[in-house]
C-alpha atoms as an extended CHARMM CRD file, in Angstrom:
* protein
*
       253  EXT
         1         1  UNK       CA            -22.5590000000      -10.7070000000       -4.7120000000  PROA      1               0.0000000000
         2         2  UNK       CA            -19.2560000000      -12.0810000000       -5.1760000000  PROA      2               0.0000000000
         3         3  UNK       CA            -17.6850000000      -12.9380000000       -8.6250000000  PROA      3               0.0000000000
         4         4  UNK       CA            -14.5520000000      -15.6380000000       -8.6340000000  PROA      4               0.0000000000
         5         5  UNK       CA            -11.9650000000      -15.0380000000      -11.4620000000  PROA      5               0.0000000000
         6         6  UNK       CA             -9.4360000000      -18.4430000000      -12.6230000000  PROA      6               0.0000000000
         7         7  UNK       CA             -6.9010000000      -16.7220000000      -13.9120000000  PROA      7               0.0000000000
         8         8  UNK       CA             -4.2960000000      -18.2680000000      -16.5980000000  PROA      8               0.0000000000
         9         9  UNK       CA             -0.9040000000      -16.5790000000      -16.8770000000  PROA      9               0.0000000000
        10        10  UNK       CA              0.4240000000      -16.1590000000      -20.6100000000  PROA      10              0.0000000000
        11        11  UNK       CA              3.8530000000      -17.6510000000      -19.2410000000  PROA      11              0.0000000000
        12        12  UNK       CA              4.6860000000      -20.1660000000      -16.1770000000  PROA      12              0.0000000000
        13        13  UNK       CA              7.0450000000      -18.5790000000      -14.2510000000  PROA      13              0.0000000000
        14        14  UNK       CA              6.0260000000      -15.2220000000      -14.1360000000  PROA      14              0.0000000000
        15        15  UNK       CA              6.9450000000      -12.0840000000      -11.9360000000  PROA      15              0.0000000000
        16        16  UNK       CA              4.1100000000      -10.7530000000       -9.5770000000  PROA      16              0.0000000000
        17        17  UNK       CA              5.7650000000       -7.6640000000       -7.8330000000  PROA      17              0.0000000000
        18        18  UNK       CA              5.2590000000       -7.6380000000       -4.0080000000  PROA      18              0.0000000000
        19        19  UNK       CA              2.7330000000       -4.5570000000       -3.5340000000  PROA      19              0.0000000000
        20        20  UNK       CA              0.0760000000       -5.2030000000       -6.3390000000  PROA      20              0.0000000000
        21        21  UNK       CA             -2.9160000000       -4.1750000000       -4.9710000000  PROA      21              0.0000000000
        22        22  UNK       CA             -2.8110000000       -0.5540000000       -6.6040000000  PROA      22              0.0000000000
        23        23  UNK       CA             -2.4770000000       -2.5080000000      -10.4520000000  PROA      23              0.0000000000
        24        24  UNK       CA             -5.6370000000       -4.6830000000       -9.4750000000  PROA      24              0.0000000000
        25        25  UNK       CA             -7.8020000000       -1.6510000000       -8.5850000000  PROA      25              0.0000000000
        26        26  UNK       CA             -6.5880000000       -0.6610000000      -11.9520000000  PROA      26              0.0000000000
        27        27  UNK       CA             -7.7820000000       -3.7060000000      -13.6870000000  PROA      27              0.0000000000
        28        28  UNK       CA            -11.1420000000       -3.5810000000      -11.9960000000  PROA      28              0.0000000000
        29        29  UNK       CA            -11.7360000000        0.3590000000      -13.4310000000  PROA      29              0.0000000000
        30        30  UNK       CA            -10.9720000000       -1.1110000000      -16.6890000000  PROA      30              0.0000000000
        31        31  UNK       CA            -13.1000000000       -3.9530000000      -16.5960000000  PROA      31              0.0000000000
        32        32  UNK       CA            -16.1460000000       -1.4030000000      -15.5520000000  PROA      32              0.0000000000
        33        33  UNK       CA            -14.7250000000        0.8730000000      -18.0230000000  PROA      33              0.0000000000
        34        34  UNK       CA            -15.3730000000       -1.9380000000      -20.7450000000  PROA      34              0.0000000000
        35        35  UNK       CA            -18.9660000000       -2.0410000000      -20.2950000000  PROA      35              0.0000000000
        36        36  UNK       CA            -19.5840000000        1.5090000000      -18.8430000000  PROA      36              0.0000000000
        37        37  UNK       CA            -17.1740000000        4.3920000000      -19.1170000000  PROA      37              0.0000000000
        38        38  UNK       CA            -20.1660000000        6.5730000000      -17.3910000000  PROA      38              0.0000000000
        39        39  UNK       CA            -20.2230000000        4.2570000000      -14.4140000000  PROA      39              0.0000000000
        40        40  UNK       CA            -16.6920000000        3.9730000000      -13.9530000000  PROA      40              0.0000000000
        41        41  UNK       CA            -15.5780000000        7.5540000000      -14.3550000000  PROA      41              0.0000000000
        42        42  UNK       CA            -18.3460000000        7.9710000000      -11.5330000000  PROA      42              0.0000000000
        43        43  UNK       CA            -17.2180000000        5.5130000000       -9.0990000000  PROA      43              0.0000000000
        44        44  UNK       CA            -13.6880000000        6.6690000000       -9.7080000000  PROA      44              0.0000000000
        45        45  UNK       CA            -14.2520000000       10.0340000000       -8.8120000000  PROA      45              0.0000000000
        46        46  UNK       CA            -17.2810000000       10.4810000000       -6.9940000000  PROA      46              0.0000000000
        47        47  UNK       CA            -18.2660000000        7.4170000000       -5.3010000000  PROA      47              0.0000000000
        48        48  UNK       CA            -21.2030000000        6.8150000000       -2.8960000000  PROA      48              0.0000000000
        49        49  UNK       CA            -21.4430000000        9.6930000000       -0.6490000000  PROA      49              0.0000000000
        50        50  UNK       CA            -22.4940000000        9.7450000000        2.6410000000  PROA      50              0.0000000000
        51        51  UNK       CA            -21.8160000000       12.7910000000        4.9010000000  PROA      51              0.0000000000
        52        52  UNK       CA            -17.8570000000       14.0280000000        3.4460000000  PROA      52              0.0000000000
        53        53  UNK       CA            -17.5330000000       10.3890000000        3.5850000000  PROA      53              0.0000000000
        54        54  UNK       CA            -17.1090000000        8.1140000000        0.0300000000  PROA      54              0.0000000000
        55        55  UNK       CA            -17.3320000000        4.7750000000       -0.3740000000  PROA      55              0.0000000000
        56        56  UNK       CA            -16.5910000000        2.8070000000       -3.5220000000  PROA      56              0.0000000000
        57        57  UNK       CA            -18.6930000000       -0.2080000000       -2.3750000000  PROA      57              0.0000000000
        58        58  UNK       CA            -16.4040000000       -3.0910000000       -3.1350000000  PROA      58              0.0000000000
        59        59  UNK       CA            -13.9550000000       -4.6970000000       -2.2170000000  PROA      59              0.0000000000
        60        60  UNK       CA            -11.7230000000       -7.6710000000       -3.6590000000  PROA      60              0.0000000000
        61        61  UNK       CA             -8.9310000000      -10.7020000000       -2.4110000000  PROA      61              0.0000000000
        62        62  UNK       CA             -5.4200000000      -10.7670000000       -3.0430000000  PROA      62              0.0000000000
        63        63  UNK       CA             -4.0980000000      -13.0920000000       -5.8950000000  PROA      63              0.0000000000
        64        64  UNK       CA             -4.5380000000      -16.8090000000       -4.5370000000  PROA      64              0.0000000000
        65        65  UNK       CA             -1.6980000000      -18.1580000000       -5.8170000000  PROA      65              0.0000000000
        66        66  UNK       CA             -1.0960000000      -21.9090000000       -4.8070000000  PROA      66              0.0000000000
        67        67  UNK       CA              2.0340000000      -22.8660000000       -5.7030000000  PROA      67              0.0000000000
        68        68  UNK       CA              4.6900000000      -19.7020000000       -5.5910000000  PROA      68              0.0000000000
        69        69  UNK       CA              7.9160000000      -19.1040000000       -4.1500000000  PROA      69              0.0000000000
        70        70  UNK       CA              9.4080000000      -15.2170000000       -2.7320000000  PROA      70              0.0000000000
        71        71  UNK       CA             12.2240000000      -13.6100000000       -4.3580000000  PROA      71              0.0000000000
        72        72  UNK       CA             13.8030000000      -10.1580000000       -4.1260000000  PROA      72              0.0000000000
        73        73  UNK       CA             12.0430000000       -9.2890000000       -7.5580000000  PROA      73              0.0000000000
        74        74  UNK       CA              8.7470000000      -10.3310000000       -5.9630000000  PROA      74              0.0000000000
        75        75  UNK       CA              6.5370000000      -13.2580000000       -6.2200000000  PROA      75              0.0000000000
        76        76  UNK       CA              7.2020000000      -16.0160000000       -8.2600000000  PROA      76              0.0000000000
        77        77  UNK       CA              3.8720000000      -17.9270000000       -9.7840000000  PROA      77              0.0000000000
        78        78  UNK       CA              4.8830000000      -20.9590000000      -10.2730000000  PROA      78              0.0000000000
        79        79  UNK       CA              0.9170000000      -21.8590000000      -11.0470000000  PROA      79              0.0000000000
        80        80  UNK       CA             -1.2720000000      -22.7930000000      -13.9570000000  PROA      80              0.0000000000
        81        81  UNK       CA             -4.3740000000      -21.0460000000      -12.7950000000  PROA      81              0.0000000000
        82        82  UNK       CA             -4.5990000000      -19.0630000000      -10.0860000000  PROA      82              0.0000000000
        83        83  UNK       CA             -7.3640000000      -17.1470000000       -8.8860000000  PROA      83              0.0000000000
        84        84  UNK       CA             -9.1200000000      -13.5690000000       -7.8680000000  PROA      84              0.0000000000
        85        85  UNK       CA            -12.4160000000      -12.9700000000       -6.1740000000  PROA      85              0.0000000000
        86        86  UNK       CA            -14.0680000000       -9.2310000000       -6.1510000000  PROA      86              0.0000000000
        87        87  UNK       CA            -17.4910000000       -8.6830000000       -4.3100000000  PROA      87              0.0000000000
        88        88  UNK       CA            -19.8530000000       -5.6070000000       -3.5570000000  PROA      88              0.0000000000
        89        89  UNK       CA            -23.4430000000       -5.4940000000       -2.3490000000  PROA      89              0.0000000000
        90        90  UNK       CA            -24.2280000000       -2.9510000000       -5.7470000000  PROA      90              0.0000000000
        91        91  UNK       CA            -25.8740000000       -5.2120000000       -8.3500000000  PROA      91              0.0000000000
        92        92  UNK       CA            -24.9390000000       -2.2050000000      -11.0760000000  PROA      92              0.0000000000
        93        93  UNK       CA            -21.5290000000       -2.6890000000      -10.0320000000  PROA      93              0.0000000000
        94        94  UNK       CA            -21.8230000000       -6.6910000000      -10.7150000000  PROA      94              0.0000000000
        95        95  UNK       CA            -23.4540000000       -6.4120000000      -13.5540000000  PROA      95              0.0000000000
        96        96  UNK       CA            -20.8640000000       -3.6810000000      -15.0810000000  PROA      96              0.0000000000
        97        97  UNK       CA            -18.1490000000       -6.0180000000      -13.9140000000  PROA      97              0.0000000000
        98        98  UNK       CA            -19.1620000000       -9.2220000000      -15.8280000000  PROA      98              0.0000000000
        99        99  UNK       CA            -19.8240000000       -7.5130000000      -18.9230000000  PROA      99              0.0000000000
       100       100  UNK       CA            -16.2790000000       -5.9710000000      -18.7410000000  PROA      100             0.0000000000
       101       101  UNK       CA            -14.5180000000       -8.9610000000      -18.1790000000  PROA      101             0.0000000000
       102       102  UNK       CA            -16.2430000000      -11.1710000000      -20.5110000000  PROA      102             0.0000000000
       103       103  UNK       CA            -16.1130000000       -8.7770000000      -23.0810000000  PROA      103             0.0000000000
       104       104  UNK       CA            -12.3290000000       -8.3830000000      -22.6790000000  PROA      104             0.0000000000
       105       105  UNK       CA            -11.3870000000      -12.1020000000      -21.5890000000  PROA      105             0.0000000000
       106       106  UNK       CA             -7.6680000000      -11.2320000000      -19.8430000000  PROA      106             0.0000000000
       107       107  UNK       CA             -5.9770000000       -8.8810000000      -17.8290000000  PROA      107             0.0000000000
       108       108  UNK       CA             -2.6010000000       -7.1960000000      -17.8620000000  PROA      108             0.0000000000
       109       109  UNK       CA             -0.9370000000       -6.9350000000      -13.9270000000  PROA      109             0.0000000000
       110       110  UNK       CA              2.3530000000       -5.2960000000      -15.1800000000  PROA      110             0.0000000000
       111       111  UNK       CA              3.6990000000       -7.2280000000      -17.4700000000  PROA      111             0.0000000000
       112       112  UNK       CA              2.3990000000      -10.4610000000      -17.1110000000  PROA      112             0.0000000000
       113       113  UNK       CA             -0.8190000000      -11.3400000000      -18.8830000000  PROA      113             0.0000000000
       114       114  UNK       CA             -3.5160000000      -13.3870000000      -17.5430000000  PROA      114             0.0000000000
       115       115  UNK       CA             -6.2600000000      -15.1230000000      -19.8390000000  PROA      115             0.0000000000
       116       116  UNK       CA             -9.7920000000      -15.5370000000      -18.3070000000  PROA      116             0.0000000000
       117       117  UNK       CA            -10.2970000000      -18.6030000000      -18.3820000000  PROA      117             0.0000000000
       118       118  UNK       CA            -13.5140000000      -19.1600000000      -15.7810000000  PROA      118             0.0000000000
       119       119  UNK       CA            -16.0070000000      -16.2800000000      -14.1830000000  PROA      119             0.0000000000
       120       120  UNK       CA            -17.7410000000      -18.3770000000      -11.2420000000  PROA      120             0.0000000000
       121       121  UNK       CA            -20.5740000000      -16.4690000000       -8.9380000000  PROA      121             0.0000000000
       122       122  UNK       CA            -19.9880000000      -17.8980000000       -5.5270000000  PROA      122             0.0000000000
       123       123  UNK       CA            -22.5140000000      -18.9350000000       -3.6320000000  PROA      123             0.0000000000
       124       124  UNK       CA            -23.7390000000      -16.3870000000       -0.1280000000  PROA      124             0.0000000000
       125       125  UNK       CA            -22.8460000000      -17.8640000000        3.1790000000  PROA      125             0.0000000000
       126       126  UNK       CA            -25.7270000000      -18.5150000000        5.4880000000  PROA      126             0.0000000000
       127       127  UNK       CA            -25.5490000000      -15.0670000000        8.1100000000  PROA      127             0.0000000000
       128       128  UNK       CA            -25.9720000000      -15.3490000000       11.3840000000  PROA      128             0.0000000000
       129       129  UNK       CA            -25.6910000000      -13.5120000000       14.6680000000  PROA      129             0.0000000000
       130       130  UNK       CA            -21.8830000000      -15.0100000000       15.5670000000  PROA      130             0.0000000000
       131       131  UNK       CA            -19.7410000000      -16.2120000000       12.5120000000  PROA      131             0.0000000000
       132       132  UNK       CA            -16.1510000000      -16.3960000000       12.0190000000  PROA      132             0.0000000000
       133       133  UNK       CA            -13.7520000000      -15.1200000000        8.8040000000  PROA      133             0.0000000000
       134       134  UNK       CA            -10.4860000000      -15.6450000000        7.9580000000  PROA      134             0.0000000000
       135       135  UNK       CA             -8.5740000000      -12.8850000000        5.4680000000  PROA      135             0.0000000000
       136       136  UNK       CA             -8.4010000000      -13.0280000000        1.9230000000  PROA      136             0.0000000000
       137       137  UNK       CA             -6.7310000000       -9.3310000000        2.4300000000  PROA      137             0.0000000000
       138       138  UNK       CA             -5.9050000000       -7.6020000000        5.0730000000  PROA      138             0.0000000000
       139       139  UNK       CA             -7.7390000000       -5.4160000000        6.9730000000  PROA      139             0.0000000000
       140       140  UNK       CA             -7.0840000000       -1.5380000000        7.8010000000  PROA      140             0.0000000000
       141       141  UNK       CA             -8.7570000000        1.0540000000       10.3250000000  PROA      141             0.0000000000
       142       142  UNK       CA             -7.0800000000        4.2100000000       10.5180000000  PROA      142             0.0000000000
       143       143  UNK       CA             -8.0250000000        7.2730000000       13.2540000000  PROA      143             0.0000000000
       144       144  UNK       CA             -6.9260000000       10.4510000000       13.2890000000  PROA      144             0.0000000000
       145       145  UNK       CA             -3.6620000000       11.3700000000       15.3460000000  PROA      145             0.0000000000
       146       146  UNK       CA             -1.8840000000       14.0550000000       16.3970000000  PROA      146             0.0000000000
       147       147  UNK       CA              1.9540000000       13.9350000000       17.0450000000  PROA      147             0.0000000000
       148       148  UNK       CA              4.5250000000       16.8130000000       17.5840000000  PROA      148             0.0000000000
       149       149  UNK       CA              2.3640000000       18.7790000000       16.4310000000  PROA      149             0.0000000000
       150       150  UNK       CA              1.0580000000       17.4260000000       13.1250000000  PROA      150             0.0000000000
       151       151  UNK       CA             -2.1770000000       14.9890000000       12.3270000000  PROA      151             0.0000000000
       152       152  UNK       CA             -1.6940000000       12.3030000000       10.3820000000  PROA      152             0.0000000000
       153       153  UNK       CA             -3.4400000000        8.4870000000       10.6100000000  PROA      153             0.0000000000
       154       154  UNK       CA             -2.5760000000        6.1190000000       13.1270000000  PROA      154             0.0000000000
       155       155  UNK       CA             -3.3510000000        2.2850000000       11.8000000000  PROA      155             0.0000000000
       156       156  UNK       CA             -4.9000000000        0.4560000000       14.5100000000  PROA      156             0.0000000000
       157       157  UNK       CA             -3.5570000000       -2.9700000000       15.8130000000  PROA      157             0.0000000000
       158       158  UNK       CA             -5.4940000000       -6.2400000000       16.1820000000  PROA      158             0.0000000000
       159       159  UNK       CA             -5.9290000000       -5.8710000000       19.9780000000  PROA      159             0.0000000000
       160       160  UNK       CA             -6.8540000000       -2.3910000000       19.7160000000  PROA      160             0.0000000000
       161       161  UNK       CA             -9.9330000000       -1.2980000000       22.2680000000  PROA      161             0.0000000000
       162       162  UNK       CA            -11.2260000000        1.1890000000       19.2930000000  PROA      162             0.0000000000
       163       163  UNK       CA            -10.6430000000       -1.2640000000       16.2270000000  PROA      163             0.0000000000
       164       164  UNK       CA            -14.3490000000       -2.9770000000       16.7220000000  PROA      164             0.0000000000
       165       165  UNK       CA            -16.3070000000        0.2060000000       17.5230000000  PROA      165             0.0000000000
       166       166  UNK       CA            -14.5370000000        1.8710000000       14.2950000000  PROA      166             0.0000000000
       167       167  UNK       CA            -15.5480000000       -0.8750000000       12.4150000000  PROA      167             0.0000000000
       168       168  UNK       CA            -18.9760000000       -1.1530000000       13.4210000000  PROA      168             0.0000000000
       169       169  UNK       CA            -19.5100000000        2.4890000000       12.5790000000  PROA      169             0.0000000000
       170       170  UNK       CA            -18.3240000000        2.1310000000        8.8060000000  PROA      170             0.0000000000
       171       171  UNK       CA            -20.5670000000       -1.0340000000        8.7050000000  PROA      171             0.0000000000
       172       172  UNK       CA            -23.7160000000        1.2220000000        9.6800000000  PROA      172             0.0000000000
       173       173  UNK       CA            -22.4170000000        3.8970000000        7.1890000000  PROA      173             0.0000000000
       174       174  UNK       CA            -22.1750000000        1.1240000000        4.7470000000  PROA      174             0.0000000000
       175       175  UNK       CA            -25.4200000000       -0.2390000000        5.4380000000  PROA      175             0.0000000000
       176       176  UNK       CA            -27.2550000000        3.0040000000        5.3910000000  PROA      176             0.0000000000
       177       177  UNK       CA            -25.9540000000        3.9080000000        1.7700000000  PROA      177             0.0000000000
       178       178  UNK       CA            -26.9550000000        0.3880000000        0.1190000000  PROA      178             0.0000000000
       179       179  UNK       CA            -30.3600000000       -0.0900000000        1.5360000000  PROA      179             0.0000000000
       180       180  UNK       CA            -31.2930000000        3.6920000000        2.6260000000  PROA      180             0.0000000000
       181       181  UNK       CA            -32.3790000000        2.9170000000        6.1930000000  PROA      181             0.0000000000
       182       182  UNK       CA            -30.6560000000        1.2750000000        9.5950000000  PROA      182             0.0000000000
       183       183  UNK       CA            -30.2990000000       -2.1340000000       10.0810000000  PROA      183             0.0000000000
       184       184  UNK       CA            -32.4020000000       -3.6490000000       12.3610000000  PROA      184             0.0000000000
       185       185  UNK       CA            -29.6270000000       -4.0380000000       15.3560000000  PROA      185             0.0000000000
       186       186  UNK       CA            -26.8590000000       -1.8180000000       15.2640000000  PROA      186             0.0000000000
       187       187  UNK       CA            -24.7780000000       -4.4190000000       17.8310000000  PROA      187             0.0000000000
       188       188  UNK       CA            -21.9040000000       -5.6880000000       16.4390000000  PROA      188             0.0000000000
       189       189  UNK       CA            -18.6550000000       -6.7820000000       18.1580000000  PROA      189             0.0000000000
       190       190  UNK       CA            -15.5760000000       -8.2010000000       16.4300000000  PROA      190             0.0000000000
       191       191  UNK       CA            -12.5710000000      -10.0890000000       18.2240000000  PROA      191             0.0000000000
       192       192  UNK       CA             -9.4570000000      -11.3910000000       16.4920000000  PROA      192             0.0000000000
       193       193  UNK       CA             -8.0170000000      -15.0130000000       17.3030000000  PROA      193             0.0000000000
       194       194  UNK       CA             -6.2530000000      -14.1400000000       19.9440000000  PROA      194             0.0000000000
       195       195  UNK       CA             -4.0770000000      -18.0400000000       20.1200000000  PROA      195             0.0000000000
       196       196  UNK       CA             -3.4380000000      -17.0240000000       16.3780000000  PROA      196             0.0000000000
       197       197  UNK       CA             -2.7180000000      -13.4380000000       17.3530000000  PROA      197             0.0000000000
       198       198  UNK       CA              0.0500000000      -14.6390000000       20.2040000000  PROA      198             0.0000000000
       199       199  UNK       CA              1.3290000000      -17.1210000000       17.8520000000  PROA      199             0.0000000000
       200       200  UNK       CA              2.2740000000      -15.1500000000       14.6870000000  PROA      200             0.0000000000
       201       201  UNK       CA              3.0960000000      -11.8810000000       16.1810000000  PROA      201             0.0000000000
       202       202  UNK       CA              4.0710000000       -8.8160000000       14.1950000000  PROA      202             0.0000000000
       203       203  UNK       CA              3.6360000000      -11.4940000000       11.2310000000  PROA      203             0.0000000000
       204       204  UNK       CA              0.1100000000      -10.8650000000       11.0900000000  PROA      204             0.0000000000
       205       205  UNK       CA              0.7250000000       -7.1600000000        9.9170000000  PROA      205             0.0000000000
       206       206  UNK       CA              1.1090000000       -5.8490000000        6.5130000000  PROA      206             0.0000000000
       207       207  UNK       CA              2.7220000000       -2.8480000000        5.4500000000  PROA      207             0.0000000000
       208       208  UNK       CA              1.2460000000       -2.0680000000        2.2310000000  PROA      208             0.0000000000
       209       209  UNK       CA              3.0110000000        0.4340000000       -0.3000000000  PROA      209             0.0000000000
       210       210  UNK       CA             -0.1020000000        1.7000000000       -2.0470000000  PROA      210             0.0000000000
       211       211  UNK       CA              1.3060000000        4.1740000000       -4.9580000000  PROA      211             0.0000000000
       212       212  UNK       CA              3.7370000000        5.8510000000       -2.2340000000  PROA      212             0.0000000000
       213       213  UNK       CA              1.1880000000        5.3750000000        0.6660000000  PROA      213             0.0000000000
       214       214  UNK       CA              2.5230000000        3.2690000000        3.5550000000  PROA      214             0.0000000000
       215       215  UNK       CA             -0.7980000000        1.4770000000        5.0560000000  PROA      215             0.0000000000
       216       216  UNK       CA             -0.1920000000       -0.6400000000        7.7740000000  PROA      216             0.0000000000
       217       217  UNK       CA             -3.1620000000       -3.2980000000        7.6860000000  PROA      217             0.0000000000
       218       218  UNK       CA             -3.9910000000       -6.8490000000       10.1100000000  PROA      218             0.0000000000
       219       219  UNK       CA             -3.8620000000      -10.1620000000        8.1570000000  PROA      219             0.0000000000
       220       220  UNK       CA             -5.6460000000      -12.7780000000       11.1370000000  PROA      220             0.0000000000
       221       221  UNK       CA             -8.8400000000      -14.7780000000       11.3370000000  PROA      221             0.0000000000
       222       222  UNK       CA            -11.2580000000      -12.9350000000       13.5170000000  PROA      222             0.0000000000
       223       223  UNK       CA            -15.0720000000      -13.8230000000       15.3310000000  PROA      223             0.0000000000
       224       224  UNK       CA            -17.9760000000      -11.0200000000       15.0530000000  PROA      224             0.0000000000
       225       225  UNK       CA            -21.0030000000      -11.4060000000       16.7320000000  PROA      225             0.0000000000
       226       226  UNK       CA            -24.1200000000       -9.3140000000       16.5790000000  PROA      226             0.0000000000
       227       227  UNK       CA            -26.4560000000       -8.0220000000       13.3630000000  PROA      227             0.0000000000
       228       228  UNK       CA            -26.2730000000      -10.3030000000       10.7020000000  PROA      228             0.0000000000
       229       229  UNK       CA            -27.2460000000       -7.4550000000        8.1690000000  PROA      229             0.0000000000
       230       230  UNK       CA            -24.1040000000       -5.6410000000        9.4420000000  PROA      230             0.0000000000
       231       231  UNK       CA            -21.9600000000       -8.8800000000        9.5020000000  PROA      231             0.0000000000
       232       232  UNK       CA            -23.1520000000       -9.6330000000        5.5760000000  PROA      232             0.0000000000
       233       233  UNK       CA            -22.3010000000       -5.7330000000        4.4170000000  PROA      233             0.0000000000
       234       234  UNK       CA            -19.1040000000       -6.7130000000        5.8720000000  PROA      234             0.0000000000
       235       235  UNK       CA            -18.8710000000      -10.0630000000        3.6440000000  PROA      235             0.0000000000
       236       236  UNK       CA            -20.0470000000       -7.9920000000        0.8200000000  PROA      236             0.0000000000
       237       237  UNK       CA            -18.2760000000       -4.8680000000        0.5150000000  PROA      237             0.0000000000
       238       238  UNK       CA            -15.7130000000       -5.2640000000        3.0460000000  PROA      238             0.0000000000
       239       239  UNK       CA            -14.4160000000       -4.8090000000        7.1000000000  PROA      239             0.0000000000
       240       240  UNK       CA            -12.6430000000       -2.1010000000        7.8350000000  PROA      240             0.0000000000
       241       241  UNK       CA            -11.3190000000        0.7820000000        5.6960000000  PROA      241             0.0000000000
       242       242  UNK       CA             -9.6830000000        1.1960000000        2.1080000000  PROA      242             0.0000000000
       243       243  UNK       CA            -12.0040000000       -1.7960000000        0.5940000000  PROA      243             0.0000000000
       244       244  UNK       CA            -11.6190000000       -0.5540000000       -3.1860000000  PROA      244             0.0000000000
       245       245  UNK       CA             -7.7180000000       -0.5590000000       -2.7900000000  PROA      245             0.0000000000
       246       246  UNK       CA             -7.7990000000       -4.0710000000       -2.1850000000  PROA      246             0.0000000000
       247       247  UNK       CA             -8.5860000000       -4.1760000000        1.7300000000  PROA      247             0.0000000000
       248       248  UNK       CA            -10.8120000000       -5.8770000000        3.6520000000  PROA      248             0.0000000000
       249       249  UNK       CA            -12.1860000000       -9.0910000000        1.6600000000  PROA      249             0.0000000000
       250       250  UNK       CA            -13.3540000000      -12.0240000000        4.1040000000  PROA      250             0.0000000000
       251       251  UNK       CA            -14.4640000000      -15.5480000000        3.3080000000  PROA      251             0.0000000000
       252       252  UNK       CA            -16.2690000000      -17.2980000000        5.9290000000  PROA      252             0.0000000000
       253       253  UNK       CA            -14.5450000000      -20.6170000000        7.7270000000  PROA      253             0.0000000000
């Protein structure tokens, strides 16, 4: 389920600072910390395990801001209402989530102030076996890499030959952990617009500074084709890697 936020700033300009995504996580905690400070302590620190692996289950957009301009400080709202979408396949989550926000009715980001003014459940795309997404943040997939002598992550790149299989994989994990069995096909293949891919370049990468954390993430439309369960976890809680610190939210074109 997917929950869309309108968003009123206190004051018109304001200040939005370029790498935000850490202060929405934030806000999201404390909405689920509004309505249950059990739930959100949980999903803080423990998460939905499977193997060493934890998954937050959800996922959310950047700020859709339509009018704005970009200046050293950061980004410049020049909007009335702007908006913010967060989704996850939990229903506890959801449910936690509206009561928060309702309850509360704004949100700090820094120091501006936005009032609540609209909570809007979207409605589900129709799945199918081939559909394509555009980016509403960007996507990461990290793998394990040794260099000189030291591991660290390397961030794969849109035309990466293991980007699709990684993904697929932390669909299935994803999948498995919400509805406690396999999807019915485990085939799933994704390809990023490749005329869109040539044209933009290095633009279509993000490096994201993430509390100190440089993540390197792909902002591009993409095609999958294959299970439709899979396909809709991805809608849900989110492609790739890193979904609860803002990575990974789709919306279907």
């Amino acid at each position: 389920m997917r929950l869309a936020l309108s968003l009123k700033p206190a004051r018109v300009p304001c200040t939005v600072p370029f790498d935000y995504a850490h202060a929405l996580a934030a806000v999201v905690y404390g909405f689920l910390d509004r309505a249950s400070h059990d739930y959100a302590r949980f999903l803080h620190s423990e998460g939905y395990r499977s193997g060493t692996k934890r998954f937050k289950l959800f996922t959310f957009s950047q700020l859709l801001i339509p009018q704005r301009k970009i200046a050293q400080s950061g980004l410049i709202c020049l909007s009335e209402e702007i908006s913010w979408q967060i989704s996850s396949p939990i229903s506890e989550f959801i449910e936690h989530l509206a009561q928060g926000l309702l309850s509360l009715g704004r949100m700090r980001l820094g120091e501006n102030e936005f009032g609540i003014e609209r909570v809007e459940v979207l409605p589900v795309p129709r799945f199918s076996s081939e559909m394509s997404f555009r980016s509403l943040s960007p996507i990461v997939v990290a793998v394990g890499s040794e260099r000189e002598g030291k591991f660290g992550a390397r961030y794969l790149r849109a035309g990466d030959p293991e980007l699709p299989e990684a993904i697929r994989k932390n669909l299935l994990k994803k999948f498995v952990l919400v509805h406690g069995q396999e999807p019915a096909s485990r085939e799933f293949v994704m390809e990023f617009d490749g005329e869109y891919v040539r044209r933009k370049g290095e633009e279509i990468y993000r490096l994201v500074d993430y509390k100190g954390t440089k993540i390197k993430a792909i902002m591009a439309p993409f095609t999958v084709r294959g299970s439709a369960e899979l396909i809709a976890m991805g809608y849900e809680a989110g492609f790739g890697e890193k979904n609860s610190m803002g990575f990974g939210m789709v919306e279907a074109v």
